[in-house]
C-alpha positions as CSV (number, residue, x, y, z in Angstrom):
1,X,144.7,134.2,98.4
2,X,144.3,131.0,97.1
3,X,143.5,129.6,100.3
4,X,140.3,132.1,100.4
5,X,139.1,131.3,96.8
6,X,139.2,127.5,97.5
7,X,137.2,128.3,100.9
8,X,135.2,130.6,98.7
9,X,134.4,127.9,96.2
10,X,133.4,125.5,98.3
11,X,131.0,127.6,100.3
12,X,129.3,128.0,97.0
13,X,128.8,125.0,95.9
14,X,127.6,124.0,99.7
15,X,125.1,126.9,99.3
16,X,123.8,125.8,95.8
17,X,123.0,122.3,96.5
18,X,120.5,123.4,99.8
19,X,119.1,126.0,97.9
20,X,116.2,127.0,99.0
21,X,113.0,127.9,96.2
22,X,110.3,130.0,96.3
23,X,107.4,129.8,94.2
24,X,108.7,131.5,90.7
25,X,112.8,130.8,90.7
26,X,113.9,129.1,88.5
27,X,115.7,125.6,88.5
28,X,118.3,124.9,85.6
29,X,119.5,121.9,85.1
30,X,120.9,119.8,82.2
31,X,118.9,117.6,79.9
32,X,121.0,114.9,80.5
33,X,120.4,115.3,84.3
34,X,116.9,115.6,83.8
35,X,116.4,112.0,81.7
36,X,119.3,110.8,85.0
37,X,116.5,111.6,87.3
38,X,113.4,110.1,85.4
39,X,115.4,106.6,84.8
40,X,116.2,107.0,88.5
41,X,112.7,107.0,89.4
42,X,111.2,104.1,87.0
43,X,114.2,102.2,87.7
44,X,114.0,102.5,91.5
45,X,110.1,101.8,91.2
46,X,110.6,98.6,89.4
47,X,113.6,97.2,92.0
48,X,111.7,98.1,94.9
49,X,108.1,96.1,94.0
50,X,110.4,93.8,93.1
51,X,112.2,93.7,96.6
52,X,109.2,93.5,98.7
53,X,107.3,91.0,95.5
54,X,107.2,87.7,97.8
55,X,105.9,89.7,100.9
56,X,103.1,91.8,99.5
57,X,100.1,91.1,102.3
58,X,101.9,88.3,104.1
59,X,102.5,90.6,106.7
60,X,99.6,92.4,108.0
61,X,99.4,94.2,111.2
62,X,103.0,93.2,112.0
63,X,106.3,94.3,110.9
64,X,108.9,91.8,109.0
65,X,111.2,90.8,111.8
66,X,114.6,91.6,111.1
67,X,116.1,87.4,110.9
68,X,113.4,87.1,108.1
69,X,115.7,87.0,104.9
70,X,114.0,89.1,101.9
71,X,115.9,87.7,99.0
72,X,118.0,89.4,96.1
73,X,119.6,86.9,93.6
74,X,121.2,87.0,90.7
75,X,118.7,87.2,87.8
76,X,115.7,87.8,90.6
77,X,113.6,90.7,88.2
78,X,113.8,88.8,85.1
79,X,112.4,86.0,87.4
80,X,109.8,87.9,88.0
81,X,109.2,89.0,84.5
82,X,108.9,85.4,83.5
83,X,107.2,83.9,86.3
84,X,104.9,86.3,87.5
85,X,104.4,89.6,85.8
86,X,101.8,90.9,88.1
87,X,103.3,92.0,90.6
88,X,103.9,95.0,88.3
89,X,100.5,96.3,88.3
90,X,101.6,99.8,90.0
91,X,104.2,100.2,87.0
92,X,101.9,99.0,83.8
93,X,98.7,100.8,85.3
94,X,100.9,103.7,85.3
95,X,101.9,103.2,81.8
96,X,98.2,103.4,80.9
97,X,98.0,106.7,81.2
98,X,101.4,107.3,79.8
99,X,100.5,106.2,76.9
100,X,97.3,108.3,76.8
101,X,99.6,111.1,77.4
102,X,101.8,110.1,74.6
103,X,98.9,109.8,72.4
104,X,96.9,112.5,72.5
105,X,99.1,115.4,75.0
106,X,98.9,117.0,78.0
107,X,95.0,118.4,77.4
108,X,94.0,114.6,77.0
109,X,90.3,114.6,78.4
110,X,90.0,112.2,81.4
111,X,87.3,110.3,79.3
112,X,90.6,109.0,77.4
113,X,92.1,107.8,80.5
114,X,88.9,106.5,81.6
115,X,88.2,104.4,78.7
116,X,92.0,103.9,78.3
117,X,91.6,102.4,81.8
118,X,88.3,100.4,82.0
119,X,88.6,98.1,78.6
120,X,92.7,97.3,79.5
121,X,93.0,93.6,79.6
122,X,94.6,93.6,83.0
123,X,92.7,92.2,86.1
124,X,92.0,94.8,88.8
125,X,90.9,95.1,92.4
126,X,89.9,97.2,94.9
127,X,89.5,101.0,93.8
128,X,90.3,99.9,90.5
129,X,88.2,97.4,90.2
130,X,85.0,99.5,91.5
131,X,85.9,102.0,88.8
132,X,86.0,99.7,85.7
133,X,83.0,98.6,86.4
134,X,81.3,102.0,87.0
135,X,82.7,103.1,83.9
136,X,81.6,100.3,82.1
137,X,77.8,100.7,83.6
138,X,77.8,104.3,82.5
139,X,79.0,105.9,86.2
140,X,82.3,108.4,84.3
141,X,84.5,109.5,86.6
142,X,84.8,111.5,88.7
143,X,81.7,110.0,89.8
144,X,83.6,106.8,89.1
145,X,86.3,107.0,92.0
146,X,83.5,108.9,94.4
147,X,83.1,106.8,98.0
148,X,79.4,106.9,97.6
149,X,79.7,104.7,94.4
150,X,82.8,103.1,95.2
151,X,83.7,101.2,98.8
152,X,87.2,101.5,98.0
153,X,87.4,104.6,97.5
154,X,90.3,105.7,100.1
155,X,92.4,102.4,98.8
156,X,96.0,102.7,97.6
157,X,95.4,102.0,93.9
158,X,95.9,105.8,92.9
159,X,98.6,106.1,95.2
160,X,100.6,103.5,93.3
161,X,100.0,104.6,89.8
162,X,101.0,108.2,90.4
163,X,104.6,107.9,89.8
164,X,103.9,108.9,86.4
165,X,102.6,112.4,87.4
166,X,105.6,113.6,89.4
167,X,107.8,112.2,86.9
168,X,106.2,114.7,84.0
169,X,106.3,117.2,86.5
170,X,110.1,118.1,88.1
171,X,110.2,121.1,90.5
172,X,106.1,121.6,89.5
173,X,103.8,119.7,92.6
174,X,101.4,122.0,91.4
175,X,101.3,120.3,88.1
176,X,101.5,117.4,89.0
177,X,98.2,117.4,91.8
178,X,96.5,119.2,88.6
179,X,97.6,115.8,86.7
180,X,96.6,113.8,90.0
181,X,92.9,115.5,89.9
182,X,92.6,114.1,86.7
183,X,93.4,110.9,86.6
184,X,93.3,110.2,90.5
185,X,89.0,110.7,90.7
186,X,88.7,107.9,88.3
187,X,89.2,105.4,90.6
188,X,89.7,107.5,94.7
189,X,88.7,110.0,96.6
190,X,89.5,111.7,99.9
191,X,92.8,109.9,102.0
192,X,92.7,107.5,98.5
193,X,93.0,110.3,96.0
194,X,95.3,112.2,98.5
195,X,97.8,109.1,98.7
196,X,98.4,109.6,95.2
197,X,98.8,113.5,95.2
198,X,101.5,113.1,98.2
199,X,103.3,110.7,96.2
200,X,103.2,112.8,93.1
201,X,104.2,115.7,94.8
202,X,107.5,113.5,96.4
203,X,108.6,112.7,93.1
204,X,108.4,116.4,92.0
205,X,110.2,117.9,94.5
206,X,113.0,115.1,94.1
207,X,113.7,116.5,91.3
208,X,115.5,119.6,93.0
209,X,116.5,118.3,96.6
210,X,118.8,116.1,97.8
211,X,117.2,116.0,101.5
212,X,114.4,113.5,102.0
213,X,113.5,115.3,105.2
214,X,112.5,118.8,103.2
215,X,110.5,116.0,99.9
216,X,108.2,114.9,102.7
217,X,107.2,118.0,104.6
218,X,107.3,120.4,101.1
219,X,105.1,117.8,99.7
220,X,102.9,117.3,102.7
221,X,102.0,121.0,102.1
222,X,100.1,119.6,98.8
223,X,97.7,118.3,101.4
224,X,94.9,120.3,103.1
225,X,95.5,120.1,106.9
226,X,92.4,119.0,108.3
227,X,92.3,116.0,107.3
228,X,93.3,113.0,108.8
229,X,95.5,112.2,105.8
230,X,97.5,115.0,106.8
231,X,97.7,114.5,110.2
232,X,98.8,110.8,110.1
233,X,101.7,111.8,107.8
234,X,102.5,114.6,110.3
235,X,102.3,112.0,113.0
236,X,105.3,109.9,111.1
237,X,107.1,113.5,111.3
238,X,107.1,114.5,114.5
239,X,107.4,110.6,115.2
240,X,110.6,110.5,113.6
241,X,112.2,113.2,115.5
242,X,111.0,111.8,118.9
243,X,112.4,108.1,117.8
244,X,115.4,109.1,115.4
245,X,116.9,106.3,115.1
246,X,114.0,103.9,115.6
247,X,111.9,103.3,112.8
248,X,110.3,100.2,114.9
249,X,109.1,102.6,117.1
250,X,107.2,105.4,114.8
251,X,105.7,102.0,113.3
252,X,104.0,101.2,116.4
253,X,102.8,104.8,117.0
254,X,101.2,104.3,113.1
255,X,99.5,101.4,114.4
256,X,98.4,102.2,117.7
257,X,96.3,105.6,116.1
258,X,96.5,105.5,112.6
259,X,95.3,101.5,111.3
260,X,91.6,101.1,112.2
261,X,90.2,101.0,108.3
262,X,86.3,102.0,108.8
263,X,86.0,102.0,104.6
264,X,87.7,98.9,102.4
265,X,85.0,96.6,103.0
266,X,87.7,93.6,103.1
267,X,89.6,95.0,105.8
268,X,87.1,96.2,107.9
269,X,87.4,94.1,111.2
270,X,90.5,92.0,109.7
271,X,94.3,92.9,110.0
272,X,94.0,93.3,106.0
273,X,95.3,97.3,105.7
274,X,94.7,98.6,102.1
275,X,94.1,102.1,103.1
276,X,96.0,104.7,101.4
277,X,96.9,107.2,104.4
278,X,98.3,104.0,106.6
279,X,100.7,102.7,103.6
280,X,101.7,106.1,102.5
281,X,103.1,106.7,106.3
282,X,105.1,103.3,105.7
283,X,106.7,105.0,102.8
284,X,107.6,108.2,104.6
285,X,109.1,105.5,107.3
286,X,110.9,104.0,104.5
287,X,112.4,107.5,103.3
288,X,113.0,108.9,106.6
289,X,114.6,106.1,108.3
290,X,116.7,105.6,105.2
291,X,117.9,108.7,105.0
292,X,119.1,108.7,101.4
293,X,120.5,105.1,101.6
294,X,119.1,103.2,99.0
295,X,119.2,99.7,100.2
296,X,117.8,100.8,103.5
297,X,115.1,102.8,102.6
298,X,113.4,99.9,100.8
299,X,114.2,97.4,103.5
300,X,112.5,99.4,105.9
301,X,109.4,100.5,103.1
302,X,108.9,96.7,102.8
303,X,109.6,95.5,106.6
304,X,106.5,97.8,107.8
305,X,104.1,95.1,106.2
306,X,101.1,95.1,104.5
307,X,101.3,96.3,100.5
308,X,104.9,95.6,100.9
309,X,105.8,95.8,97.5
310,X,104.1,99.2,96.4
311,X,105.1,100.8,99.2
312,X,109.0,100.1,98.5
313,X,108.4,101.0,95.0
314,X,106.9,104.5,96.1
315,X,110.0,104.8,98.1
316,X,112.7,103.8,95.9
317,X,111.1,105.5,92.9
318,X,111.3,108.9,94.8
319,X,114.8,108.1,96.1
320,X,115.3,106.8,92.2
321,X,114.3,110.8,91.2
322,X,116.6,112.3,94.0
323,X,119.9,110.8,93.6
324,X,119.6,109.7,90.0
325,X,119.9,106.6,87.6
326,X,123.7,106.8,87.2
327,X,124.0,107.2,91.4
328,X,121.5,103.3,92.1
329,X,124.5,100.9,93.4
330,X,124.7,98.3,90.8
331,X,124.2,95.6,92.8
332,X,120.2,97.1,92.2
333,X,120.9,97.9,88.8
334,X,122.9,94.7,87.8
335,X,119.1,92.7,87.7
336,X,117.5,95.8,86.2
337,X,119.6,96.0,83.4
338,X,118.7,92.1,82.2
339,X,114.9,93.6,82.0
340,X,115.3,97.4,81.1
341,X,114.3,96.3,77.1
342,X,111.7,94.1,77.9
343,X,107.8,95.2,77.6
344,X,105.8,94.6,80.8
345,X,103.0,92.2,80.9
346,X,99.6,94.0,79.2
347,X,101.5,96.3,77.5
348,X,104.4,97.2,74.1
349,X,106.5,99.3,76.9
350,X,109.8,98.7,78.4
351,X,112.0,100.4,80.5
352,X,113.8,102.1,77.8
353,X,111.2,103.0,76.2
354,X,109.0,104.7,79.3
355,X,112.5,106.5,80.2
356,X,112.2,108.8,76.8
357,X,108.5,108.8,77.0
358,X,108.6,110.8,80.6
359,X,111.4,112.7,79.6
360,X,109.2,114.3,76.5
361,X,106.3,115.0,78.8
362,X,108.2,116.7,81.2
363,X,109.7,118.6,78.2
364,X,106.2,119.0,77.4
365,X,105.4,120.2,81.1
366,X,108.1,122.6,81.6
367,X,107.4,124.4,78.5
368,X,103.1,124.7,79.7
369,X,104.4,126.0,82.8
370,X,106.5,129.0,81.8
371,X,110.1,127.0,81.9
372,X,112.1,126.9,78.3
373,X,113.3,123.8,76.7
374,X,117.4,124.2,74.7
375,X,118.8,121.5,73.4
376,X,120.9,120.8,76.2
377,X,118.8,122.1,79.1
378,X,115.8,123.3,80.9
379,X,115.0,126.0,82.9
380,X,112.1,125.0,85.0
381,X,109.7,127.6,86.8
382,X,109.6,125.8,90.4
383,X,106.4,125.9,92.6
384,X,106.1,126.2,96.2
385,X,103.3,123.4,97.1
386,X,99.8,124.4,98.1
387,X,97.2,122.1,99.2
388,X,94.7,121.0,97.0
389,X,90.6,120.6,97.4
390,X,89.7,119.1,101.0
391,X,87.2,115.6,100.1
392,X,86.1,113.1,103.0
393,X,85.0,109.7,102.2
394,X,83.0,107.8,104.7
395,X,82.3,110.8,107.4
396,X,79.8,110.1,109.7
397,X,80.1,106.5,109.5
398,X,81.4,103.7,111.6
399,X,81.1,99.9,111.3
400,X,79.1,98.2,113.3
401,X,78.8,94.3,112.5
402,X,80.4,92.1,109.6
403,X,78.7,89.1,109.7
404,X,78.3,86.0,107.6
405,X,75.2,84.9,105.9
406,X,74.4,81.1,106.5
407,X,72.2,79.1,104.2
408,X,70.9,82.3,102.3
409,X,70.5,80.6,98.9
410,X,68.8,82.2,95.8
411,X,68.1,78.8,94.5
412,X,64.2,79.8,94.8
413,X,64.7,83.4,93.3
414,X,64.2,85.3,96.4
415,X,65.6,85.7,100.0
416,X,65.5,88.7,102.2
417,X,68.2,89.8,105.2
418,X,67.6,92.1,108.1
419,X,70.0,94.7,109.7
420,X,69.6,97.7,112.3
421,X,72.0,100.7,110.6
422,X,72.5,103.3,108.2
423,X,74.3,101.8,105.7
424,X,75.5,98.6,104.4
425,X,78.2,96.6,101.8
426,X,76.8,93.2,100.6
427,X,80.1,91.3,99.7
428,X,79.5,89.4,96.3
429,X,78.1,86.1,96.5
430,X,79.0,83.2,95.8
431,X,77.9,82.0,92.1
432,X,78.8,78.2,91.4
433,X,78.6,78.1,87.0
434,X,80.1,76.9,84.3
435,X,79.4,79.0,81.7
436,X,81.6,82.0,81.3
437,X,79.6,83.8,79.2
438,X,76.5,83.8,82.1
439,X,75.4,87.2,83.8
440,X,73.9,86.6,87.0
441,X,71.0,90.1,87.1
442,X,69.7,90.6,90.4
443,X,67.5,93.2,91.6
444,X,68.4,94.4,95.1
445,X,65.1,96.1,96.8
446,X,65.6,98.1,100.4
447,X,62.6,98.3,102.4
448,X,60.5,97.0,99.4
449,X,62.0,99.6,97.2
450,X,64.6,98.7,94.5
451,X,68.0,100.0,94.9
452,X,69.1,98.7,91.7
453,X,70.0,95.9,89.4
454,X,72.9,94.4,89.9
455,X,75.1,92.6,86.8
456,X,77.4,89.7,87.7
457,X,79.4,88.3,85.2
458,X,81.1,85.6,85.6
459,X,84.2,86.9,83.9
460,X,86.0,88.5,86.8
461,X,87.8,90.8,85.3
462,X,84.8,93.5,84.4
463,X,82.7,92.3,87.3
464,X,82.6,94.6,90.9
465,X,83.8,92.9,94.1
466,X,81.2,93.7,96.3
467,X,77.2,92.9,94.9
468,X,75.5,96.3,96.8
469,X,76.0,98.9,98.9
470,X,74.2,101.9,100.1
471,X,75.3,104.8,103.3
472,X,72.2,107.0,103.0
473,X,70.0,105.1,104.9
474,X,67.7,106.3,108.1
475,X,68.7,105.4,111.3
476,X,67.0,102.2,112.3
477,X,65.8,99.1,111.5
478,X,66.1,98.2,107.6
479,X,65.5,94.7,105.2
480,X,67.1,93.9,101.7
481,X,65.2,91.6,99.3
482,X,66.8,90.2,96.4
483,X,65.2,89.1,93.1
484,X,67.5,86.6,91.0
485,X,66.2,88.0,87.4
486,X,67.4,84.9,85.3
487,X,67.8,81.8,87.6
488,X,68.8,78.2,85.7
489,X,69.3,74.9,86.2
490,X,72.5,73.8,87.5
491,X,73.7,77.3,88.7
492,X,73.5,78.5,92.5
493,X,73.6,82.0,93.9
494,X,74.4,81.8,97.4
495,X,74.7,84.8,99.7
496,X,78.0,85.6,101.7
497,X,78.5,88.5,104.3
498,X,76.7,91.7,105.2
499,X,79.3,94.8,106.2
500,X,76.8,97.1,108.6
501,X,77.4,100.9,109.2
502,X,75.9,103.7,111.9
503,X,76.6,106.6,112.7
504,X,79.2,107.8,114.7
């Protein structure tokens, strides 16, 4: 008899850990299991950007050979902290909007964000970047993170900064793509908002599975299927069972379909991969091939190259969520610990402190969902994903030529450049000044009409990366003439590169 209870017993507690939700059970778990969790995934955020730190873009188009050491020391975070702070952007751009969140709730209006965003002290690129700037000239999102007004629109920059919306969200994906709609259009769109969503979704679902394999295809399902977003991710799936102990392998499959970037106008025609859809398969790599091991899941995130130390964070932070704080080896935890109460760069938050500022917005979340909050627990309504709205940056379009633009000098005010296309990016010149306060005003005319004025300040940090772009031209044969508004002495404008488009 007591042989049959035990067997009994055990069967049950097998069963309840693979449980299987549909949309409407309920998950209980303990408050203290729930805060476990969040730390889990800030902690395993921070140690994985910080694993790959030293190889972020040094490896592009290639994987990080196995003899290549990837160092972890004694001390190495705080080094980091000390030295050079940046390389947290994906955690402190996520704490913008925490903040916002902390501020004003979960109905914040995404003009907060937006403003939260734009007038931050921290320098941006990319996505980002494109965004302040709109938002600063006027262009609110979403209008702000829309391909048409920003090149970089299917970039990673959302992708990395979504943490925060799975995290406020356990067992909700739901939510947490209604969070990602939000604050995602401010700065993506299409694959780039999508990177973010996945991600978001990832961290949700971590918070009630313990099997990586179900977290990737549950939160794949937040992803409408026809587009290539989704199919790239269900490449990496069906890649993994073909190659199951090869990570390698599934790699080179990424690369052989999945890497020609036809949008981020500084990879276009370069190894350079920025591209959200191509770095969030390197993270489902990471996960897959890792298979719950912490260690090896964000050896293999950071040996697939390119943003090598976002892409581990994504991974370990989801890992972080899945297996819990308390459950990181120390031999992670032991440099994390030297840091946890220590504010990052460009912002008055630490560790500490973003580990009970998550765990009230989820509080917060639960309760706006239909779960209930005790003092000792939550019962959270869980929700089966479903995919959101289907966006397309860039359709239609192909690049053509990216070539340089010799001796094309606005020293006399005005110079003109020919192309045969539908569309072009004008990377930003070249401005040799010494005066920081100096706003270089072009106007940019196509085919003798203006396109716009263009502001270039010489403080980098508000200023966009690339001067012009437009892909809504006619077919055919097209010139752009460019007015320098407010030339003087001593200061040159010189031209760079033209990116041209057609059609496909």
């Amino acid at each position: 008899m007591k042989k049959n209870i035990l067997i009994l017993c055990i069967i049950t507690l097998f069963s309840s850990c693979n449980h299987t939700y549909k949309d409407g059970d309920t998950c209980d778990m303990s408050i203290s299991e729930l805060q476990d969790k969040i730390k889990g995934g800030w902690a395993g955020q921070t140690i994985g950007c910080t694993y790959g730190g030293h190889t972020e873009f040094q490896y592009n188009g290639t994987i990080i050979n196995d003899y290549v050491p990837i160092p972890w020391t004694q001390g190495y975070i705080k080094w980091w902290y000390d030295n050079a702070p940046g390389l947290y952007d994906d955690v402190y751009m996520d704490l913008t909007f925490v903040s916002v969140i902390d501020k004003l709730g979960l109905d914040a209006p995404i003009d907060s964000f937006a403003v939260k965003f734009a007038n931050s002290p921290y320098p941006l690129w990319h996505a980002n970047q494109a965004a302040r700037y709109n938002i600063l000239n006027g262009i609110m999102p979403p209008s702000s993170g829309y391909w048409k007004n920003n090149p970089h629109a299917d970039d990673i920059d959302y992708q990395i900064e979504a943490d925060f919306a799975g995290l406020m969200s356990p067992c909700m994906p739901n939510y947490a793509s209604e969070i990602s709609n939000k604050v995602g259009h401010i700065m993506n769109y299409g694959n780039g908002w999508y990177g973010g969503v996945f991600i978001g979704a990832m961290y949700s679902l971590a918070f009630v599975s313990d099997d990586v394999n179900e977290i990737v295809k549950e939160a794949l399902k937040t992803i409408p299927t026809q587009s290539t977003f989704y199919k790239c991710i269900s490449d990496v799936i069906k890649w993994k069972k073909k190659y199951p102990t090869d990570w390698k392998a599934t790699w080179f499959e990424v690369e052989r379909k999945w890497t020609a970037d036809i949008s981020c106008p500084d990879g276009v025609y370069k190894p350079f991969n920025i591209d959200a859809m191509v770095n969030s398969a390197y993270v489902v790599i990471g996960l897959l091939y890792g298979n719950g091991d912490f260690a090896k899941t964000i050896d293999i995130a950071t040996r697939c190259g390119q943003d090598s130390d976002c892409n581990p964070a994504s991974a370990a932070g989801i890992l972080g969520v899945m297996i819990g704080y308390d459950a990181i080896p120390d031999y992670w935890k032991t440099n994390l610990k030297e840091v946890e109460n220590t504010a990052f760069v460009y912002t008055n938050i630490s560790l500490q402190d973003v580990y009970k500022m998550s765990l009230k917005h989820a509080l917060w979340s639960i309760q706006r969902n239909r779960g209930s909050v005790t003092d000792d627990s939550v019962r959270i309504v869980y929700q089966t994903p479903h995919p959101v709205k289907y966006e397309q940056s860039f359709e239609n379009l192909r690049p053509i030529e990216r070539n340089k633009i010799s001796n094309m000098s606005l020293k006399d005010s005005t110079c003109s450049v020919a192309f045969n296309g539908v569309g072009f990016v004008l990377y930003s010149p070249n401005i040799t000044c010494n005066d920081d306060k100096y706003t270089a005003e072009i106007e940019v005319y196509v085919d003798g009409k203006i396109l716009e004025t263009v502001s270039l300040p010489m403080n980098f940090t508000v200023r966009k990366h690339e001067m012009c772009w437009n892909y809504d031209l006619s077919k055919g044969n097209h010139t752009l003439t460019f007015v320098w508004k407010n030339p003087q002495k001593d200061i040159e404008c010189r031209l760079t590169e033209i990116l041209i488009y057609d059609n496909i």
